[in-house]
N, C-alpha and C positions, 0 to 999 in steps of 0.2 A: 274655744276662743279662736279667731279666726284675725288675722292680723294682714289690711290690704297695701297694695302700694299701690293707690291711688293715685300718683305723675305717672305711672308705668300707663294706663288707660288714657293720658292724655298725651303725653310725648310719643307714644308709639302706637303703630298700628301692630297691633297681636296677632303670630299667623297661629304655628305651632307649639300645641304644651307640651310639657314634662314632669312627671314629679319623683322627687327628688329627696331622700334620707339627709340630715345635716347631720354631720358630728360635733354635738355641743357637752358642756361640760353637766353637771347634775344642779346645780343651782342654775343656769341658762334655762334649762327644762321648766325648771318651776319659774321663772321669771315669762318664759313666754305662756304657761299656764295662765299667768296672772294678764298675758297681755300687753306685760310690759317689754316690747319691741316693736322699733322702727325699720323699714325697707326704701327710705325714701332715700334716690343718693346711692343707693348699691345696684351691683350689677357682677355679673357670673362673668369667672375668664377659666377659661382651660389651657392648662399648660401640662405640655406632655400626653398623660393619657391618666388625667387628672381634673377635676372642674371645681373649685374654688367662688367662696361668695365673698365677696367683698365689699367693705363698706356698710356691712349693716349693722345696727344697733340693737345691741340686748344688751338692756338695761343690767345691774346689779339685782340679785337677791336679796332685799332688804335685809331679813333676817340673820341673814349671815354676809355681815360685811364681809368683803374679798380685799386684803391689801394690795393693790398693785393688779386689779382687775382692768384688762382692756375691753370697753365693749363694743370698738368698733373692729374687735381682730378676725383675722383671715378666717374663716371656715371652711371645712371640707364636707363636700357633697359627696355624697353617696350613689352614686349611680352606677347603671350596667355597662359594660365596654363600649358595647352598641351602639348606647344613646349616648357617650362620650361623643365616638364618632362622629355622628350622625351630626351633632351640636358644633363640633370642630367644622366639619366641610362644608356645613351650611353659611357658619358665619363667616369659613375662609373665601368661599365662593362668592354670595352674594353679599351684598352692603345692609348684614342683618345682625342686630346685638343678641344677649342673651342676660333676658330681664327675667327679677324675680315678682314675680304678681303676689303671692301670698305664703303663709306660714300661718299650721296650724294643724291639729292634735289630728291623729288618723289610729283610733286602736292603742290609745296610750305612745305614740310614737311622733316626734314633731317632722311635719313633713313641709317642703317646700315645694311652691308650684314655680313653675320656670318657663316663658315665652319665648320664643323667636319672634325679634321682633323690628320692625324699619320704623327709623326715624318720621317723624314727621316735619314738615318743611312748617314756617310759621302761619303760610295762608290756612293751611289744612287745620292749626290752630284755633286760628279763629273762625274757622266754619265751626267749627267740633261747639267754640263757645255761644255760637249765633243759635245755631242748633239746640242745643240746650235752655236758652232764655228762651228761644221758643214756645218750648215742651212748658216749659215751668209756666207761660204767660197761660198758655193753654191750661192746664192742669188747675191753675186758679181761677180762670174765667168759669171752668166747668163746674169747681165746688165752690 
């Protein structure tokens, strides 16, 4: 199961990935098995020599109600020192965030994918949407 965040391809232009281990609890596991999670609205901040997800949603494990579950709470990412860095001086440097594009099973393991990535301004917007009705007008003319 492969779970996308879809605004992340239209809000920003995508330079560099990463992927990236999540520390989630054992019902989280089976819930994004299932699917059930959102990415839309979060976004990765490093503090320290640490990189954190924020903001995302994973749903409850039906089966086992959880009282006093938060499913939109902080998460820790798993990553090498390296690519800590590398993520730190990129975004301190440049006028660049750190999106998460996907979540999804690698080897029995939930793995997140995670872009460098610039803002888009709103004209580039609505290219991005001109573009697309294009392709679509196209693609139905032809079938």
């Amino acid at each position: 199961m492969k779970i996308t965040n879809r605004k992340a391809f239209f809000d920003y232009q995508l330079q560099d990935r990463f992927e990236a281990g999540i520390n989630l609890f054992g019902h989280e596991v089976k819930s994004v098995r299932l699917g059930k999670a959102d990415l839309n609205g979060s976004f990765v901040r490093v503090i320290g020599s640490e990189a954190y997800l924020v903001n995302a949603k994973i749903f409850a494990y039906q089966p086992g109600q959880i009282e006093g579950y938060d499913d939109r709470r902080t998460r820790k990412l798993l990553l090498h020192k390296k690519e800590i860095i590398a993520l730190k001086t990129k975004t301190d440097g440049a006028n660049l965030s750190v999106v998460p594009v996907s979540l999804y099973l690698k080897h029995g393991f939930v793995k997140l994918e995670l872009a460098l990535g610039k803002g888009k301004k709103k004209y580039e917007k609505r290219e991005s949407i001109k573009k697309r009705d294009i392709k679509r007008r196209l693609d139905q003319e032809l079938s």
